[in-house]
GULUM-488417 format. One line per field, with one value per residue: residue number from 0; residue in one letter; x, y, z of N, C-alpha, C in turn. Coordinates in nm, 3 decimals. Each point is the difference from the previous one (the first is absolute). Example, Ala and Ser with C-alpha at 12.3 -4.5 7.8 and 13.67 -1.06 7.14 Angstrom:
BEGIN
seq [0/1]
type [a/s]
nX [1.319/-0.035]
nY [-0.569/0.105]
nZ [0.780/-0.072]
caX [-0.089/0.082]
caY [0.119/0.119]
caZ [0.000/0.006]
cX [0.090/-0.077]
cY [0.120/0.109]
cZ [0.000/0.073]
***
This chain:
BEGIN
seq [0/1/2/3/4/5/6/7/8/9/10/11/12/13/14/15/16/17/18/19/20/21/22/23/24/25/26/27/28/29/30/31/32/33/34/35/36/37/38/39/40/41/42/43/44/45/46/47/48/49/50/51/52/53/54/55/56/57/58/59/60/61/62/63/64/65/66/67/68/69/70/71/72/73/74/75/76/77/78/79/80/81/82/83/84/85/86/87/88/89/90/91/92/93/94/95/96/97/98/99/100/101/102/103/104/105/106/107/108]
type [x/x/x/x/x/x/x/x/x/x/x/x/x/x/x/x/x/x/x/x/x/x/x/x/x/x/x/x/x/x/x/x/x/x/x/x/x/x/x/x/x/x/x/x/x/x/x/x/x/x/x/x/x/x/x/x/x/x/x/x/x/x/x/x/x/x/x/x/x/x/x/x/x/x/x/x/x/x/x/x/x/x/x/x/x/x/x/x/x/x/x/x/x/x/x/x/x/x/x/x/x/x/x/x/x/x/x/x/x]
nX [6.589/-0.099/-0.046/0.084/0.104/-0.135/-0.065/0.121/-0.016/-0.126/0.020/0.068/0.072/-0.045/0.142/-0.110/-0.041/-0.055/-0.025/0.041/-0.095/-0.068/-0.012/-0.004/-0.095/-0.070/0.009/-0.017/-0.139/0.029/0.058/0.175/-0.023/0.015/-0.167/0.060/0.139/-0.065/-0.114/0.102/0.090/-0.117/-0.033/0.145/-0.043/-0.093/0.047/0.126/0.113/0.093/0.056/-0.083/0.039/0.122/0.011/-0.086/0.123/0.026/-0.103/-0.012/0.126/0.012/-0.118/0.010/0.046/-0.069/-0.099/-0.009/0.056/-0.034/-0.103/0.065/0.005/-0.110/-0.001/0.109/-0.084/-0.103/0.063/0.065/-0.051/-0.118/0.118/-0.025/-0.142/-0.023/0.088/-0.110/-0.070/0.110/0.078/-0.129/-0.060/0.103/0.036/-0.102/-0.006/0.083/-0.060/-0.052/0.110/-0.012/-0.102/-0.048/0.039/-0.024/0.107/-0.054/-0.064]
nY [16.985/-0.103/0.059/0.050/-0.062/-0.036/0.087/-0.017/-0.095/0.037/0.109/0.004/-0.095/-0.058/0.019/0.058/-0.088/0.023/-0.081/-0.007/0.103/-0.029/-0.159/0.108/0.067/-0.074/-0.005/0.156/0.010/-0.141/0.002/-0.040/0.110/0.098/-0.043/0.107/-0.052/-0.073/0.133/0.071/-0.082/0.011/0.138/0.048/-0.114/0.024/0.112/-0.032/0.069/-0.007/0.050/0.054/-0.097/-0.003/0.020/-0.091/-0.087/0.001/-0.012/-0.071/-0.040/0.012/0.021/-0.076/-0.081/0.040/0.075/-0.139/-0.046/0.085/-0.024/-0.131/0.004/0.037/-0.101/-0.008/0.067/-0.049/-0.130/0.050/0.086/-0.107/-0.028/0.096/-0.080/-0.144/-0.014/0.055/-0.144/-0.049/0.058/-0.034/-0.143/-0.031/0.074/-0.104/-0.165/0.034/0.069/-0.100/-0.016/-0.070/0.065/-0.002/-0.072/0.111/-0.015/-0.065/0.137]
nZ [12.767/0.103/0.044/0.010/0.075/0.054/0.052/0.061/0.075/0.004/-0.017/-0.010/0.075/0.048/0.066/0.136/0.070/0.048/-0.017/-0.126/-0.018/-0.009/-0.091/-0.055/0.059/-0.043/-0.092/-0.029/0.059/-0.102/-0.101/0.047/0.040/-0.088/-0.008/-0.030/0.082/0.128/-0.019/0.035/0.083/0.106/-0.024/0.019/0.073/0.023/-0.047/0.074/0.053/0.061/-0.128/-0.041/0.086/-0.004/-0.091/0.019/0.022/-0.081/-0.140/0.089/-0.010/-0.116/0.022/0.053/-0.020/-0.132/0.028/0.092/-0.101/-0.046/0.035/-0.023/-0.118/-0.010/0.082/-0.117/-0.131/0.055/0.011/-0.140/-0.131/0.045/-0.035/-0.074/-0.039/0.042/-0.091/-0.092/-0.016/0.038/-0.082/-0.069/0.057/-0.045/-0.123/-0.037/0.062/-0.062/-0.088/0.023/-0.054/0.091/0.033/-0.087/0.057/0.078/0.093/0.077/0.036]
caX [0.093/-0.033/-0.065/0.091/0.029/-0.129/-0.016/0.100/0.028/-0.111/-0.149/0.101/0.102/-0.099/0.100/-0.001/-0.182/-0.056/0.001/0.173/0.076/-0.059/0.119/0.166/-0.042/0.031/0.148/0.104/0.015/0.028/0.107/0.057/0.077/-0.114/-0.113/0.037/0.099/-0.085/-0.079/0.076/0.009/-0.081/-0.090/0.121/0.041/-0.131/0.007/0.103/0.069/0.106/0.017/-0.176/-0.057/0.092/-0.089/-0.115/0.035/0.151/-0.090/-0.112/0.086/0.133/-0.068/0.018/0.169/0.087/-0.035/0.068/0.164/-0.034/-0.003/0.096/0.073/-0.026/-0.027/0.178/0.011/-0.069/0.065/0.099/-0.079/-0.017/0.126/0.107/-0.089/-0.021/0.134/0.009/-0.113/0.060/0.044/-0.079/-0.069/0.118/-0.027/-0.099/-0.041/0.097/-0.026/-0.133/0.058/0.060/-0.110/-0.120/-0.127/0.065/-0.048/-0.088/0.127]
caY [-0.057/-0.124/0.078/0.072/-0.139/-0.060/0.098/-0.003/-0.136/-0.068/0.122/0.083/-0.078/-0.128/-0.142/-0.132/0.000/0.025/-0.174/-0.030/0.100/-0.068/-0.080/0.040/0.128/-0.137/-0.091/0.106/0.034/-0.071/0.015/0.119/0.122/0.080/-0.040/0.065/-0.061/-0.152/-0.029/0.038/-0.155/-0.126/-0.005/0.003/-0.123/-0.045/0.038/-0.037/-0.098/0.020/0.133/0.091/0.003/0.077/0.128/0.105/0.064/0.141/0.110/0.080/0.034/0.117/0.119/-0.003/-0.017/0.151/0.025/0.009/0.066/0.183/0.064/-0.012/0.101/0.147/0.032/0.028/0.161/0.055/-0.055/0.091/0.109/0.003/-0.009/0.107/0.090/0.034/0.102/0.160/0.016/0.008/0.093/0.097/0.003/-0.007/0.141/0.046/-0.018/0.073/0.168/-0.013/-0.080/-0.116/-0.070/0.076/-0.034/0.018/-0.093/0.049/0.066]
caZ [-0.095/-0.096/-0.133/-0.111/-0.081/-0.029/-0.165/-0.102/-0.020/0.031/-0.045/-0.132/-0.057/0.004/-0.032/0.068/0.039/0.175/0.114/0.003/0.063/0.169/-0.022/-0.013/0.091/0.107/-0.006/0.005/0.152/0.106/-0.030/0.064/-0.087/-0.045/-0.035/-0.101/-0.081/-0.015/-0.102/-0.155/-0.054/-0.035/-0.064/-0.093/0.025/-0.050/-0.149/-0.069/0.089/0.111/-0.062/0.043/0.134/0.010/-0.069/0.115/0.177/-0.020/-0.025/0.164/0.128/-0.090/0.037/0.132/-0.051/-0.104/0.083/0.103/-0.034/-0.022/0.168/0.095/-0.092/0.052/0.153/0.050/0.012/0.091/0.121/0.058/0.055/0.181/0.150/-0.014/0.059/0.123/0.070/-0.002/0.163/0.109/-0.037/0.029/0.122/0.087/-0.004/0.069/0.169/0.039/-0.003/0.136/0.139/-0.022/0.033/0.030/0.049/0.072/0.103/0.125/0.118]
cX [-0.063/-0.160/0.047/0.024/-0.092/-0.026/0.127/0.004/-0.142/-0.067/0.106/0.091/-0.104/0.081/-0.089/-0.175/0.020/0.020/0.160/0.106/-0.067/0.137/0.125/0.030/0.054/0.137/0.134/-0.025/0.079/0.166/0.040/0.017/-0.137/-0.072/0.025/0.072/-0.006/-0.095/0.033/0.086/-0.068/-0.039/0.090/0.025/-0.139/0.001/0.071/0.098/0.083/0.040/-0.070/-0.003/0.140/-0.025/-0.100/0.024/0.133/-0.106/-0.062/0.135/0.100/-0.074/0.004/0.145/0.064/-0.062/0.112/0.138/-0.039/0.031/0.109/0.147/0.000/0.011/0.135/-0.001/-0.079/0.023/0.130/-0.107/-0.057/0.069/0.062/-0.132/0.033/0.171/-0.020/-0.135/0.065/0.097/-0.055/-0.067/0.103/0.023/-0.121/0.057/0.188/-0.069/-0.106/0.122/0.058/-0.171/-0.140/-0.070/0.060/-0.006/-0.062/0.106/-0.072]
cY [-0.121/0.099/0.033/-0.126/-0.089/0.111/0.001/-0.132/-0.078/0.082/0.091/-0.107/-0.085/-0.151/-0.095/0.045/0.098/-0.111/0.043/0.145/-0.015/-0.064/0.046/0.071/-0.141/-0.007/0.087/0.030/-0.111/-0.018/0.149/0.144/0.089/-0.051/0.059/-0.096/-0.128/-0.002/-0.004/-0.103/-0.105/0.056/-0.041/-0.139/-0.063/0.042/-0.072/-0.135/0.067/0.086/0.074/0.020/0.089/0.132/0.075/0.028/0.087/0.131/0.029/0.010/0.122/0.143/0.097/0.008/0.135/0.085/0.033/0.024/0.108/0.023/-0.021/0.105/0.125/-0.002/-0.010/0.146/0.062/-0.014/0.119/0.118/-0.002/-0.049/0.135/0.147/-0.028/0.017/0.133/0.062/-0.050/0.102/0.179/0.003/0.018/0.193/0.080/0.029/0.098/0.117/0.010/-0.068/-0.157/-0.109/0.075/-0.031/0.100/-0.085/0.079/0.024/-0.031]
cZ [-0.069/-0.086/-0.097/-0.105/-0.053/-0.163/-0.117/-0.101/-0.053/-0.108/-0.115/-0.070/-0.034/0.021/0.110/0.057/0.102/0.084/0.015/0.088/0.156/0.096/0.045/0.084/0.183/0.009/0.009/0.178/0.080/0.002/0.056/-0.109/-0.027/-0.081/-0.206/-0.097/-0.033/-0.110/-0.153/-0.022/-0.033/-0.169/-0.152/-0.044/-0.073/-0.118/-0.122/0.055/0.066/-0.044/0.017/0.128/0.046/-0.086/0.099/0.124/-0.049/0.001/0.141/0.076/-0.087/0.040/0.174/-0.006/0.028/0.146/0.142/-0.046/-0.021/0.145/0.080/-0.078/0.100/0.139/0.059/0.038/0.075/0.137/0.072/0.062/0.110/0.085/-0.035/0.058/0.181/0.118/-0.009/0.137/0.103/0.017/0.074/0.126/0.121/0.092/0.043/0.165/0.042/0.037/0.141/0.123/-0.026/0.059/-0.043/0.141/0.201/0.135/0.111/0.109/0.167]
***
């Protein structure tokens, strides 16, 4: 990820040096949270001001965001389907150990 961000920031954008993504690279491991969202403030904040720097942590956290709401969307409906799968495997395993008895396993005479 700090590659990524080093080439984004340093080598295409050109907004800051190498020393400074070094710098920042320091200063996002030391501060609490993901190394991602720290860099994208400092770097939002160095650009501009307190605006920018809010700008670049919505843009690295709205992605992830959208993301985990999808999934959690969908995992209502999936949540039903495997409690309705595994009543149909107890269901079934149930029928199973009937048709063999009440033990597979026989006891010693």
């Amino acid at each position: 990820m700090i590659a990524l961000i080093e080439n984004t920031f340093v080598e295409k954008k050109q907004w800051i040096s190498h020393d400074k993504v070094m710098n920042i690279t320091a200063i996002a491991e030391s501060a609490t949270g993901p190394i991602a969202i720290n860099c994208a403030t400092y770097v939002g904040y160095k650009q501009k001001d307190f605006v920018r720097a809010l700008v670049a942590t919505i843009g690295m956290i709205r992605p992830s965001f959208c993301i985990i709401f999808a999934i959690s969307r969908f995992m209502n409906h999936l949540n039903r389907f495997i409690t309705s799968y595994f009543k149909f495997l107890e269901i079934a395993l149930s029928q199973d150990c009937h048709s063999y008895g009440d033990s597979p396993v026989t006891a010693p005479e």
